[in-house]
Steps between C-alpha positions, in 0.01 A plus 500: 500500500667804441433907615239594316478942441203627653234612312519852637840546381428411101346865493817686439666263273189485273435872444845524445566209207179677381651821471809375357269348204241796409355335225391202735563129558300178488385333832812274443740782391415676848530194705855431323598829554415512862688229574804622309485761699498343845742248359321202586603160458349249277405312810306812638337583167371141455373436829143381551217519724146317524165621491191370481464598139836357441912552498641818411809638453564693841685804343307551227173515701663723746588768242150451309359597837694767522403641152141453634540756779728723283227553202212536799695798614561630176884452445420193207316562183233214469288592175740218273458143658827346594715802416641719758580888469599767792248783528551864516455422891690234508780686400478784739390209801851356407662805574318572820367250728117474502283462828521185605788358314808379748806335316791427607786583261830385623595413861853441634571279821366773734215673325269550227438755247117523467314706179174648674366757575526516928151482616485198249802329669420561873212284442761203506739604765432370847403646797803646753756351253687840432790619661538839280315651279729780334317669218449836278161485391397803249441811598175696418677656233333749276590375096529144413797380465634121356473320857227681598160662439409839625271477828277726718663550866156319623460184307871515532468481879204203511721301262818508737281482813331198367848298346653629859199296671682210289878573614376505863329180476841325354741646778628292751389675812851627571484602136603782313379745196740758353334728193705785324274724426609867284340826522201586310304843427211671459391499089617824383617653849801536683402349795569144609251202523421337843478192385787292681331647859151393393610204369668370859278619666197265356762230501561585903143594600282258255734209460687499866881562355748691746754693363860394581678757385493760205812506312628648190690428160721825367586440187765779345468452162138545513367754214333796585163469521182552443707744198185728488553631886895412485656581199228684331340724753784466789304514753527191699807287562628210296355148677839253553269274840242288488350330819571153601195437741564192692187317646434237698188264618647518889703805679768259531594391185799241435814721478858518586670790386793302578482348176522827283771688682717730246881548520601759689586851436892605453443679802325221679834307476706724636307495746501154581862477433610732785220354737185689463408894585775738729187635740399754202191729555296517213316845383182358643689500841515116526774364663696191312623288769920407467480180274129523412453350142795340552384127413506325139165405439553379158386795339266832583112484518326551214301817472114553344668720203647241209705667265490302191578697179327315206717558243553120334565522136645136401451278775365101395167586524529764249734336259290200483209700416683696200614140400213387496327794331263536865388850605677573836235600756527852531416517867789280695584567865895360615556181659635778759197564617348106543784369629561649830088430545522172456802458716356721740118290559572168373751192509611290265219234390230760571284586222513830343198656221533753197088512371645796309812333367595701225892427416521208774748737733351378809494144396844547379634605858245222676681219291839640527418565926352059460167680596220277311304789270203548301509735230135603336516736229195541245721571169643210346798717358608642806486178650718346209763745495525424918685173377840701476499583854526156559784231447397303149621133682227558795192611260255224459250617235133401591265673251 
């Protein structure tokens, strides 16, 4: 008896050998091609099962099934019996996950990279199973962009309330949530949107989050913006931080800050290295002690401000994409600012969750850190090009 592919994963492979042949296939082409794709042995393609209306072929039936729920949701064209054509929809579903629709693409030996869209895939993650969930979801941005649709601040706010009700559900009780969240304004006005503060506060007064800690990401190399207040008008001051809100389900959240210390300062180790402070007063008037902060703790304390310049031009992730002629996505955070996160609330063998993947960075830094991961993103592309930010030898491909 050997593995047979669940039905639920034939989806992706389908549409795709579909789109790769726009003039269509025969019933037999498609099944073929399908299992070309998953490279299936001849064993797996010619295993049978019984019915009561006799033996089948296991594989084909599978993906015939499959091409059943594909043309009721209006991916397949059906009007030429035995022939099979993509749709216009079909097409653009293949691009972007459709409601309902969880497949996982490739998985290494620690986690899985899952095409959905997220309120699709919490459906099949457990209760309390999730050590981290470190995410940027969109922002309620005002013009459509390719990652993301343009949305009203208020169905903007149900729609993260209601996926948050999900993330709190997962978490372990000790659990933790991280988003990144940017700065948004008022349509046509200078004046910031409140958002972020709305936004934790329905997550802390309707969902029962505490927040841990606010923290920030200062990124240098930012661009001025927005241009029209910045650079046109010059009236406000050019953004370079975006909040790092870090949640959790208890007020005592697992964490050890122990586990992201940074090296110290020039000055620090000096310090050390003539055996801490000489009794100095400090301008607030507080006395140093002789030899206070005179121990090596391995390194200093991490603050709440990361300063992460995202300035990448040629790292894997981006060669593999131009490679592989793959659209970068234009909106990547550094691993700076996941890893010391993930260091900081889980251990290794914890589970850490992406439901807005994007580039795979925070699977990336979970696989490297032997954290198991979960990666949802809803565009297939994205998701693709996320293969170069992962060694080719530990890539299983799924779907």
């Amino acid at each position: 008896m050997t593995n047979r592919t669940r039905q639920s994963q034939l989806l992706l492979p389908l549409l795709e050998v579909l789109d790769d042949a726009p003039k269509g296939l025969t019933a037999a082409e498609a099944v073929t091609a399908v299992a070309d794709r998953l490279k299936l042995s001849e064993e797996q393609r010619r295993e049978t099962v019984q019915l009561p209306s006799g033996t089948y072929r296991a594989f084909d039936r599978d993906v015939r099934w499959c091409r059943q729920k594909a043309l009721l949701a209006g991916h397949l064209d059906g009007s030429v019996r035995n022939f099979w054509r993509l749709t216009a929809k079909g097409k653009k579903d293949l691009r972007f996950a459709m409601p309902g629709i969880v497949v996982t693409v490739y998985e290494t030996e620690n986690g899985a990279a899952v095409w959905a869209q997220a309120e699709s895939a919490f459906g099949h993650i457990e209760d309390q199973s999730l050590n981290l969930i470190f995410t940027s979801p969109p922002y309620p941005i005002l013009t459509t962009k390719d990652y993301q649709t343009a949305e009203d601040v208020g169905s903007y706010l149900d729609w993260m309330t209601g996926l948050a009700r999900e993330f709190h559900r997962c978490l372990t009780p000790d659990g933790s949530l991280v988003l990144n969240l940017g700065d948004a304004w008022q349509p046509g006005r200078p004046a910031l949107s409140l958002y972020q503060e709305r936004l934790i506060l329905k997550l802390v007064d309707d969902l029962g989050f505490h927040v841990a800690q606010r923290c920030h990401w200062h990124n240098p190399a930012a661009l001025p913006s927005p241009a029209q207040w910045v650079t046109v008008k010059r009236v406000r001051l050019a953004q370079k931080v975006e909040s790092l809100w870090w949640l959790s389900r208890s007020e005592s959240p697992k964490a050890n800050n122990r586990h992201c210390l940074q090296p110290y300062s020039e000055a620090m180790q000096k310090r050390l290295a003539q055996g801490g402070e000489r009794g100095a007063v400090r301008p607030s008037g507080h006395v140093l002690a002789q030899g206070a902060f005179g121990a090596d703790n391995g390194g200093s304390i991490m603050s709440n401000l990361v300063i992460a310049p995202n300035t990448a031009s040629n790292s894997a992730y981006q060669r593999y994409c131009r490679d592989h002629g793959l659209p970068a996505h234009p909106a990547r955070f550094p691993e700076a600012i996941v890893e010391p996160f993930i260091k900081l609330t889980t251990e290794p063998g914890d589970t850490v969750c992406d439901p807005f993947a994007g580039s795979l960075t925070t699977a990336a830094v979970a696989e490297r850190l032997q954290r198991r991961w979960i990666a949802i993103e809803q565009s297939l592309t994205y998701l693709r090009g996320g293969v170069g930010r992962f060694e080719p030898d530990g890539l299983q491909s799924v779907a």
